[in-house]
Structure formats: C-alpha cells, structure tokens
N, C-alpha and C positions, 0 to 999 in steps of 0.2 A: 310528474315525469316531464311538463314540460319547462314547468322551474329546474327541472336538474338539467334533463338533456337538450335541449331546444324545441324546435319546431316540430311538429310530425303530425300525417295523416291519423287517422281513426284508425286504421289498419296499423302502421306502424305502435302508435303508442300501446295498444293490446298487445303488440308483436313484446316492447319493452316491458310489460309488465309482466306476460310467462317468462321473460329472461330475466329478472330482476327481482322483485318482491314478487312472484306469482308463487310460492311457497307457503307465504301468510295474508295477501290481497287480491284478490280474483274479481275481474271487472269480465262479462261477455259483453260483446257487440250487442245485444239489446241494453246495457245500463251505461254503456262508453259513449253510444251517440246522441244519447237523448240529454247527458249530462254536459258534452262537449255543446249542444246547443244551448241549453241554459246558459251555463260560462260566457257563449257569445254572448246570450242575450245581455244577460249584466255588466257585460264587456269586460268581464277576465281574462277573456282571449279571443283574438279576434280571425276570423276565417278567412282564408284567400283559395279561389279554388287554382288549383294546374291548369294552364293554359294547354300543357300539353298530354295530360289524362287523356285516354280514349274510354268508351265506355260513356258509364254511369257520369265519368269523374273523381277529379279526388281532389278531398281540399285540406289543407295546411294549416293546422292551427299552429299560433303562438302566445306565449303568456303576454297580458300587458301592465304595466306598471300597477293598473287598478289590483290585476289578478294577483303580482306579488305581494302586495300589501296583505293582500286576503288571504294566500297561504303562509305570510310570517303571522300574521292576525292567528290562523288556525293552528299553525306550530305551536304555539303560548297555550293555546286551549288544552285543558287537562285530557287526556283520551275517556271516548264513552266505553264502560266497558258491558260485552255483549253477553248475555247467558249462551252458551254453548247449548245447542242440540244436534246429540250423538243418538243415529237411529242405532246404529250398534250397541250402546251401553244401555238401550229400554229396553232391545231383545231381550238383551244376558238378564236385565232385572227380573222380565218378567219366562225366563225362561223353561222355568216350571210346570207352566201351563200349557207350552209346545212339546215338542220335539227336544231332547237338548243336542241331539247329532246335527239339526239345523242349527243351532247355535253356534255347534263343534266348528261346523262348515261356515258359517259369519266372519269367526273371527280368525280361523285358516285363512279365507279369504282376505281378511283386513291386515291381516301378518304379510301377505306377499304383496298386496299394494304398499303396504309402509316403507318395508323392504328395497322395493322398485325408487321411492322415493329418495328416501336414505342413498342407494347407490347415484344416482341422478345428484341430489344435494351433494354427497362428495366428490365428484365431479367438478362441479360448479365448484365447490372449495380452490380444491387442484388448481386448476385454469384460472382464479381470481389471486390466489397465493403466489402462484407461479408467474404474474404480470408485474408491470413495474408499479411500486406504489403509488396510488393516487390520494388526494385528500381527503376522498369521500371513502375509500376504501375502507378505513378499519371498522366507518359506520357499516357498510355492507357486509364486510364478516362479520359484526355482531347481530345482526338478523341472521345470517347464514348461520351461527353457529346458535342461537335461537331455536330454528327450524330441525337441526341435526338432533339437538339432544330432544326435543320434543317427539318428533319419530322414534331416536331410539327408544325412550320410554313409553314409548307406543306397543315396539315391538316386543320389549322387554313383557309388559302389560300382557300382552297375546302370549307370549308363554306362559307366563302364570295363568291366565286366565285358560288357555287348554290343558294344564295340569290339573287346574280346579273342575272346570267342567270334566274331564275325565276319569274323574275320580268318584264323579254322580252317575256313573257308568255306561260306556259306549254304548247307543241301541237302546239307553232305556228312555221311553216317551213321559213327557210331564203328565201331571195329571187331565189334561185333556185330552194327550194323547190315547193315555189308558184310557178314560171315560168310553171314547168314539170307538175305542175298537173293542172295547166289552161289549157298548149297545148293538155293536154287530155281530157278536154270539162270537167271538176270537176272544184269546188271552192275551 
C-alpha cells in the first residue's frame, strides 16, 4: 500500500486495505504495527512521527528505495499457497453426528453474510467502473471481479447445500442427537 499509494499512518494504511484488497487481504492493528516496525527496523520504511498529532501520536511511514527493491524482489516470488480452513464446511462434514437444523442454521447464516458481501463488492465495482480510468485500474477490477464470482459461488453453494441438508430432513438430529435424547428416556 505504500509502494502504490504513498505515505500513511498505521490507521490510515488499515483504513486502505478494508477499501482496497480487504475482500481477499485482512491485516488487524495487532499484525499492521508490529510488521510496520519490522520494515523500519530493516529500513523498508522509514517512520516520521506528526509533529502536530495530539494524543498518543501519529507517525508516517513511507517506503524506501531499500523497501521497493524488496517488494519488486517479492512480486517475482511465486505466491505461497495457503490450505483453506472453513469452520463451516467441517460442521456440514461432520454434521451427522449433531443436529442438522444447526447446520441448516450455519449455512443460512453464511448465505446472508456472503450476500451482504456480494452487495458491498458490487458497489465497489459501480464506483470503480463509474471513475475515470487509471493504470492500476483494470489490475483492481480483476481482484474485484475475483472476489464477486467467489461469493457468488459461495452463495450458489448455500443453496445447494440447504437443498441437500433439507432433504435429510428438517428437525431430524444426527446420530448424537438421537443418542442423548434416547439416554434420556425421549424419542
């Protein structure tokens, strides 16, 4: 972020990352300042704090020649790719042995967040579309449009997947279910 956009506090460059890549990159304030310190330290970038900050303070990083070298260095680098863990898709696996109306309810659930997201992402589309083109632009609609079809096949997913789960029938408990409420003298 600060190879593209310049300068910015710790606050800010979080603030750019939900506006920008926070669809597929999520950095919190516990992993942004401890990382922004490193970078000083190696002198990828270097800190200035506001003179005119009240408070705590606020300070300014900017990238430096060392740091650009090391993010063209890490462009080149092939990406790591990470094993996905979806606490959602170990319920549904193992959702035999619950409840599957808690399952039904997971993935309702995961349907109106993807939802909410998908509406949000085309948004963002709109407003990026609808500006004057820039050079990084068509890079940033191809992430944007990354992130859309990923969702929709998300949401797509949660339909099939409450069709399926519904079809092992509303109200009936996996076999745990059943177990615990037989040993308690219920059908």
């Amino acid at each position: 972020m600060l190879g593209a956009q310049g300068p910015a506090s710790g606050y800010d460059l979080r603030q750019r990352i939900e506006g920008t890549v926070g669809h597929f990159w999520q950095e919190g304030y516990g992993q942004l300042y401890p990382v922004l310190n490193q970078l000083a330290e190696e002198g990828l970038v270097t800190r200035a704090d506001d003179p005119h900050a009240t408070g705590r303070g606020r300070a300014e990083y900017r990238i430096t020649a060392a740091g650009r070298a090391a993010l063209a260095a890490w462009l080149r680098q092939p990406p790591v790719h990470h094993v996905e863990r979806n606490e959602l898709l170990i319920k549904v696996f193992f959702a035999s042995l619950g409840d599957v109306d808690d399952c039904i309810r997971f993935v309702n659930e995961s349907r109106t967040d993807a939802q909410a997201q998908l509406d949000q992402l085309r948004e963002l589309d709109e407003a990026l579309t609808g500006q004057p083109e820039q050079p990084d632009q068509p890079l940033w609609l191809l992430t944007l449009d990354y992130g859309l079809r990923g969702i929709q096949a998300h949401v797509q997913w949660c339909d099939h997947a409450l069709d399926v789960l519904g079809t092992l029938g509303a109200g009936r408990a996996g076999r745990a279910g059943r177990a615990g409420r037989a040993g308690r003298g219920t059908a």
